[in-house]
C-alpha positions as CSV (number, residue, x, y, z in Angstrom):
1,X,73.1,272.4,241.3
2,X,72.1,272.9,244.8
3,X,75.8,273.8,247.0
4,X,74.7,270.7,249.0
5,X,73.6,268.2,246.6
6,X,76.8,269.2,244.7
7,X,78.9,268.2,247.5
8,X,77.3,265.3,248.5
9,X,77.9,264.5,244.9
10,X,81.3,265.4,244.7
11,X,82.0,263.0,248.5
12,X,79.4,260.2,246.9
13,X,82.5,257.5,246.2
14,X,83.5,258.4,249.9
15,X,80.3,258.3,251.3
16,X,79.8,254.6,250.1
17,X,83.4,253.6,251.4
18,X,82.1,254.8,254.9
19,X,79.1,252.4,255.0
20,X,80.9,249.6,253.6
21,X,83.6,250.4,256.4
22,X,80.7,250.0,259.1
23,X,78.6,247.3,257.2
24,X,82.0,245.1,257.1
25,X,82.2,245.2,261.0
26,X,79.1,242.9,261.6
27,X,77.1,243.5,264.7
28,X,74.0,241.3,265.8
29,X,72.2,242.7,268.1
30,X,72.9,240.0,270.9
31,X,76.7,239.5,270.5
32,X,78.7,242.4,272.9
33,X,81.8,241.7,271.3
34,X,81.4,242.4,267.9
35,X,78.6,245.4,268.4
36,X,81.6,247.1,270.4
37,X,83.8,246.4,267.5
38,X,81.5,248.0,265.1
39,X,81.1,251.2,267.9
40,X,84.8,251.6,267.3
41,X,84.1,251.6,263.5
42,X,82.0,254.8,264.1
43,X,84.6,256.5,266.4
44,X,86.8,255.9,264.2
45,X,84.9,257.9,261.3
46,X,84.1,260.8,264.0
47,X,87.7,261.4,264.6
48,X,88.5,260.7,261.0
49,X,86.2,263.6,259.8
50,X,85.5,266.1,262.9
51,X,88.7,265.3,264.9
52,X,87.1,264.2,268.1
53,X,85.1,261.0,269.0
54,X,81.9,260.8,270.7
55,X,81.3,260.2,274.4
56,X,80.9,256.1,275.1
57,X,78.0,254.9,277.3
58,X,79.1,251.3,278.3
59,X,76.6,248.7,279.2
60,X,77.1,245.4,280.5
61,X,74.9,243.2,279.0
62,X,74.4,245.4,275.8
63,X,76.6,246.7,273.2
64,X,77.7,250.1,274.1
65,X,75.9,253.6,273.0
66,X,78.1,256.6,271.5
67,X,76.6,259.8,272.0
68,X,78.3,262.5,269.8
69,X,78.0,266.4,270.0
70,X,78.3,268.7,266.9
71,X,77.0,273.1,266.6
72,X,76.4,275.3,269.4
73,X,73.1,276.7,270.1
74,X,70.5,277.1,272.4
75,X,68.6,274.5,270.7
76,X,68.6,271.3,270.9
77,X,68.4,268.7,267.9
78,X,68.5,264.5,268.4
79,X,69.6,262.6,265.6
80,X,69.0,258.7,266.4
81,X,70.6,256.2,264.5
82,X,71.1,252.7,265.6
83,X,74.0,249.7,264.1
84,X,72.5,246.5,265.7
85,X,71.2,244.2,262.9
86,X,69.1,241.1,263.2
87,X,72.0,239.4,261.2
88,X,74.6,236.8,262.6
89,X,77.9,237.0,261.8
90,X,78.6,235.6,258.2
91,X,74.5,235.1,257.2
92,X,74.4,238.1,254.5
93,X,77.1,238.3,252.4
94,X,78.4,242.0,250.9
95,X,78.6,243.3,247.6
96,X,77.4,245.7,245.1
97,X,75.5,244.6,241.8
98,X,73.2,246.4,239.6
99,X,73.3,249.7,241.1
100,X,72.8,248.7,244.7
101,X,74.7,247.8,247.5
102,X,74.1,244.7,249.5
103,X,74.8,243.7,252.9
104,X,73.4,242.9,256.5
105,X,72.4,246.2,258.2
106,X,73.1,248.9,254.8
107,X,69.3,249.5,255.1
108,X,68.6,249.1,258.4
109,X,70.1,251.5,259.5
110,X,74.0,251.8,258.8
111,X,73.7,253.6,255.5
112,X,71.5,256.2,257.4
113,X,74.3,256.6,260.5
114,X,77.1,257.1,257.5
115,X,74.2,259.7,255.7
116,X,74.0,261.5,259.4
117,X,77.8,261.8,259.9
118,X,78.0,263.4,256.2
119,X,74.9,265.4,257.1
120,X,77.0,267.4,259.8
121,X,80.4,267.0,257.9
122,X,79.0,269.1,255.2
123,X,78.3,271.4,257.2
124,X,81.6,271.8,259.0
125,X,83.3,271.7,255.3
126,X,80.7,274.0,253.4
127,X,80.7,276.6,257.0
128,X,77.1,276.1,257.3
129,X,76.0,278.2,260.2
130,X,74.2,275.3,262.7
131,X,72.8,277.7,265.1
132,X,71.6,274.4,267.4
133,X,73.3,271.7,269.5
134,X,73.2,268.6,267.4
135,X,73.3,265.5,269.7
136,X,73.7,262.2,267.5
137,X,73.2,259.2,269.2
138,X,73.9,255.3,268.0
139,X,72.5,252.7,270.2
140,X,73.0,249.0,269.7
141,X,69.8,247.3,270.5
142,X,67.0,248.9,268.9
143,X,66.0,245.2,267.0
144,X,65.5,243.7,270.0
145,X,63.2,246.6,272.1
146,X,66.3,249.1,273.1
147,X,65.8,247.8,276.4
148,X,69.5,249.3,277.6
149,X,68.8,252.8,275.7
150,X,65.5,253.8,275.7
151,X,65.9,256.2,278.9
152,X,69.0,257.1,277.1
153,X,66.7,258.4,274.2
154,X,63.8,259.7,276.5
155,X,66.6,261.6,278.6
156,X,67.9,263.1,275.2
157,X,64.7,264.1,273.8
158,X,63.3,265.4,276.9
159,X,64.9,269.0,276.2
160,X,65.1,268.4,272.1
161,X,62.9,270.7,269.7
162,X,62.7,268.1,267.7
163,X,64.3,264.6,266.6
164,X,65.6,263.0,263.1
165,X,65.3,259.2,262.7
166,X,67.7,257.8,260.4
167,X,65.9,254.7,259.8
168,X,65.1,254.0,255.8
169,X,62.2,255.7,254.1
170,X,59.4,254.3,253.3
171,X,60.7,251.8,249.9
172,X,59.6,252.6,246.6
173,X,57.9,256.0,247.4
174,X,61.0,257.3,249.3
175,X,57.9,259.0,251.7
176,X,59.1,259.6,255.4
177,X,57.4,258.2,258.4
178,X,55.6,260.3,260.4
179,X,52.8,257.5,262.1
180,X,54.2,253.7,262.9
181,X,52.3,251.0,264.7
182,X,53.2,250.1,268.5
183,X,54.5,246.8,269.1
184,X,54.6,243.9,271.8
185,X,55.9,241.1,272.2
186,X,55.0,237.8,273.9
187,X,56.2,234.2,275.3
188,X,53.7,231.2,276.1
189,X,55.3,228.6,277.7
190,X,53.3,225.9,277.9
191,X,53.8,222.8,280.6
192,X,51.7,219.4,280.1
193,X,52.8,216.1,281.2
194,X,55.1,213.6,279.7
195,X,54.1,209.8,279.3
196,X,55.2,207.0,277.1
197,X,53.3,207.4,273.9
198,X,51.9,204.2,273.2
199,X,51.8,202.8,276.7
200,X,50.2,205.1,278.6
201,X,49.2,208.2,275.8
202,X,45.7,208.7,277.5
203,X,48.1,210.0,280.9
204,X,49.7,212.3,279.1
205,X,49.0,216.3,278.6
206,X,50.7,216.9,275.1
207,X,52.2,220.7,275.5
208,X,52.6,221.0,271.7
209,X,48.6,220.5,271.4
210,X,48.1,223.1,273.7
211,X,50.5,225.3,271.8
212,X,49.0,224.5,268.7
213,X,45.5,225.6,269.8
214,X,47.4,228.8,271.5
215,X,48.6,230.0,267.4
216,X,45.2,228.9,266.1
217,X,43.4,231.5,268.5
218,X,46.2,234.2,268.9
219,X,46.6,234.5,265.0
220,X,42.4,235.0,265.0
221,X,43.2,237.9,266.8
222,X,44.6,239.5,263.9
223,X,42.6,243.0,262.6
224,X,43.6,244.6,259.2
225,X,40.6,247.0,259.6
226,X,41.9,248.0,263.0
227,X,45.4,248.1,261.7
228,X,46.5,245.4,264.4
229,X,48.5,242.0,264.0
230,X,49.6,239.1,265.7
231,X,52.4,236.7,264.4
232,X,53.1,233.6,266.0
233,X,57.1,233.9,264.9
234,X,58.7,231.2,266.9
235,X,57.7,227.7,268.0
236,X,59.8,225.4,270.5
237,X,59.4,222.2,272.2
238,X,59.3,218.3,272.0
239,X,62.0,215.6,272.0
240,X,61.6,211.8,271.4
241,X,58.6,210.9,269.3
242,X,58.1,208.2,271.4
243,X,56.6,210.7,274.3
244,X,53.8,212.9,275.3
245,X,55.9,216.6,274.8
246,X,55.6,218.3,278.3
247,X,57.0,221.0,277.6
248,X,56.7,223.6,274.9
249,X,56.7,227.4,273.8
250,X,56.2,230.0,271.3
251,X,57.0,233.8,270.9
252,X,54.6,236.2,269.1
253,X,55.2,239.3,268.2
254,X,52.2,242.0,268.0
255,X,51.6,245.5,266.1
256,X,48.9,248.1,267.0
257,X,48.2,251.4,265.7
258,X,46.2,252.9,268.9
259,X,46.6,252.3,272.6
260,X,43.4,251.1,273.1
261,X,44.3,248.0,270.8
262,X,47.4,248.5,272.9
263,X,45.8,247.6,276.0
264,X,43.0,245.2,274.7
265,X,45.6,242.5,273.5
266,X,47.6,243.1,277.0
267,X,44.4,242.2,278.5
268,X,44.0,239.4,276.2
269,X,47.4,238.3,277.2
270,X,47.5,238.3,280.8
271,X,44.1,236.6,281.1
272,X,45.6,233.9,278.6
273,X,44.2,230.4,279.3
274,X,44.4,227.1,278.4
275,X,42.3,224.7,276.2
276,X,43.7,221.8,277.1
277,X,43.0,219.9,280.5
278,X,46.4,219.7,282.4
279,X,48.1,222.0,280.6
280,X,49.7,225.4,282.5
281,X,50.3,228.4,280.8
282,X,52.7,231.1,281.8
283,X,52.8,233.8,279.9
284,X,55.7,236.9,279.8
285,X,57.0,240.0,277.9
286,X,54.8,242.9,277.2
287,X,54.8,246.4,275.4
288,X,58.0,247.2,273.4
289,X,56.8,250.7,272.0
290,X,54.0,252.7,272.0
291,X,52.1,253.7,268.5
292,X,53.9,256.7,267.0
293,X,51.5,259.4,266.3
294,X,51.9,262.8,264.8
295,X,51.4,265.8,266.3
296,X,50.5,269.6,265.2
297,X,54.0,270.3,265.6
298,X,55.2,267.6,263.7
299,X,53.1,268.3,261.0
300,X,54.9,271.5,260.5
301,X,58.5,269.7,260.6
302,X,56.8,267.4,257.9
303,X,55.8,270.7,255.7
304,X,59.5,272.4,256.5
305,X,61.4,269.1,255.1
306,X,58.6,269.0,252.2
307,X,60.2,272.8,251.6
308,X,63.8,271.5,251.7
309,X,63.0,268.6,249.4
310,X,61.7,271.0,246.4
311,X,64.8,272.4,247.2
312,X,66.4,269.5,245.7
313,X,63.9,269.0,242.8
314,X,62.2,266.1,245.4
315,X,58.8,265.5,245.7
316,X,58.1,264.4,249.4
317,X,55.4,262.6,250.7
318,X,54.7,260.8,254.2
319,X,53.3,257.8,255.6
320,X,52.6,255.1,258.4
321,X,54.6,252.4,259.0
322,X,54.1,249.1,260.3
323,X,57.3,248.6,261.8
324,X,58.5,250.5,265.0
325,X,61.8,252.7,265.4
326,X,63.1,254.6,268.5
327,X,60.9,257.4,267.3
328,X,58.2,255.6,268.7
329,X,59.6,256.9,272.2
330,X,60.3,260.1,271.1
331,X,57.1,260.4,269.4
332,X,54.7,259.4,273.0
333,X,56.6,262.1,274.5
334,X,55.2,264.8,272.2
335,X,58.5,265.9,270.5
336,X,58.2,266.2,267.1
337,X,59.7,263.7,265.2
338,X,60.1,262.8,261.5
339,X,61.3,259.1,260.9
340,X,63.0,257.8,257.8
341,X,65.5,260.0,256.6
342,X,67.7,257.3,256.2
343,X,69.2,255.7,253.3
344,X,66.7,254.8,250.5
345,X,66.6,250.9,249.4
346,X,64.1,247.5,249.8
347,X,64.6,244.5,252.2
348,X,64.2,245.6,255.9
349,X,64.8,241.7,257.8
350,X,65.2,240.4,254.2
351,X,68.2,238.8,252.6
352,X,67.9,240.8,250.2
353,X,68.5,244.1,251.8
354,X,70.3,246.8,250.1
355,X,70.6,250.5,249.5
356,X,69.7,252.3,246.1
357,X,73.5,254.0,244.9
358,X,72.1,256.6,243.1
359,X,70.0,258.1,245.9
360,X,72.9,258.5,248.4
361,X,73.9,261.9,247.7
362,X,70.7,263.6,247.8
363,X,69.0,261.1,250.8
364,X,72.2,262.6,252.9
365,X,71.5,266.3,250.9
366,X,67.9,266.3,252.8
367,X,69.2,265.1,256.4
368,X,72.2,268.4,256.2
369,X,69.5,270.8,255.2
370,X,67.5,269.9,257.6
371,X,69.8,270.4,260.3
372,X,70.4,274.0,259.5
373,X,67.1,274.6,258.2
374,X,64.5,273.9,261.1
């Protein structure tokens, strides 16, 4: 057996305890306090298995960022990992049945930031020569647009040779990402006038109407042929039945797979207007992340980790993904990046989400021969 598989083999048991450890410590994207706890959760495996901890980036409003060092080199490498889940506290429970391991945030992504921190152990325990820095950075607010740590990345990648995205591969296929869609997001909020609904109706401008007409036409704008879509996710407004709404507002969330959709539906946006008489619209948000193309230079880190994989008796394969990462950034910047090298499972934002046992040790065998192999 491969010296790495075997060892990743060997740690497997250990490797699970480690991502239940960090899965325990909840961490919803929006809640400071318990994203820092979970931060502490990673330190805490740092120091437990290299003897240092990684530098903390504090943020205000945001949970903070750890930015960890391992190798010495010339060379630059960026590992990006995030542990901000779209779960509140107590919604998913944990467990492990039938061979996988359930939980909120195991797929997406703490089982791939556990895989990353065995990926370098190994090579400290095995004395794997890492002739490259390896900077591995978890943020804590990639589900909501890494608004706090997307210069963070940018500033990272900026003098990296490449970057490794620990987010889940592809499910099913196991493929890795090398192409994902851009995304946007948007809020309508809608003002009409209020009025007493049976007394005066014919005064009244009735926001939810307009709101309604709003998801009718922004849902038409959807395109499977031009690989864009537009989701009316959210809906708020109303109050007593007994009066004209006045006020109402929905949130939509958008996916392209070239600029120039990109910047048609920001057009489409801004010149948003109403179909009701009365009614205002106002209309914020924007561009999250740009599409996530590959480049000739990422193509060859594709055919290098293809190399690795046979390697390991794997057969890998790549594809495009709907859903964005923080390789988006990386990936408009020109650096070449390969996304999806993190734990293997199904259920991405489902309640169902878990990791396949079985394919930990030799997902995390791939990420640590990568890191010594490009």
């Amino acid at each position: 057996m491969d010296q790495i598989k075997a060892y990743m083999t060997k740690h497997h048991q250990d490797i699970m305890e480690d991502m239940k450890y960090i899965v325990e410590s909840e961490s919803p994207s929006h809640d400071k306090a318990l994203l820092d706890v979970c931060g502490q959760r990673i330190q805490d495996l740092l120091e437990r298995h290299f003897g240092y901890r990684a530098m903390l980036i504090e943020e205000k409003e945001h949970g903070n960022h750890l930015r960890f060092e391992y190798g010495e080199g010339k060379e630059k490498l960026l590992i990006l990992s995030h542990f901000d889940t779209v779960w509140d506290k107590g919604e998913l429970p944990i467990k492990e049945e039938g061979g996988k391991i359930f939980g909120p945030g195991i797929l997406d992504m703490k089982g791939g930031l556990v895989q990353a921190i065995w990926s370098m152990k190994a090579c400290k325990d095995l004395g794997l020569h890492v002739n490259k820095r390896i900077v591995f950075l978890c943020t804590s607010d990639e589900e909501i647009g890494s608004p706090s740590s997307q210069a963070l990345i940018e500033q990272e990648a900026k003098d990296s040779f490449c970057v490794l995205v620990t987010e889940p591969p592809v499910a099913g296929s196991g493929a890795l990402k090398t192409e994902r869609k851009g995304s946007a997001r948007y809020y309508v909020d809608v003002t009409g006038k209020a009025a007493h609904s049976g007394n005066h109706h014919e005064d009244g401008v009735n926001a939810i109407k307009e709101v309604a007409e709003q998801i009718l036409y922004l849902e038409s704008l959807t395109d499977y042929d031009k690989g864009t879509t537009v989701n009316v996710g959210s809906v708020e407004g109303g109050g007593p039945l007994n009066v004209v709404a006045d006020a109402a507002s929905i949130g939509v969330d958008v996916r392209m797979e070239t600029e120039e959709e990109q910047d048609r539906i920001e057009h489409i946006m801004e010149e948003l207007e109403p179909h009701t008489e009365g009614a205002k619209i106002k209309v914020h948000g924007g561009v999250m992340r740009p599409p996530m193309h590959k480049n000739e230079r990422t193509e060859k880190l594709f055919t290098k980790a293809k190399e690795v994989a046979q390697e390991l008796n794997m057969e890998l394969k790549e594809e495009s993904a709907g859903g964005g990462s923080d390789g988006n950034f990386t990936a408009a910047m020109g650096v070449p990046t390969l996304d999806g090298l993190g734990a293997a499972g199904e259920g991405i934002h489902a309640r169902d989400e878990h990791i396949l046992i079985d394919d930990i040790p030799e997902r995390t065998a791939l990420l640590c021969k990568l890191l010594y192999s490009v």
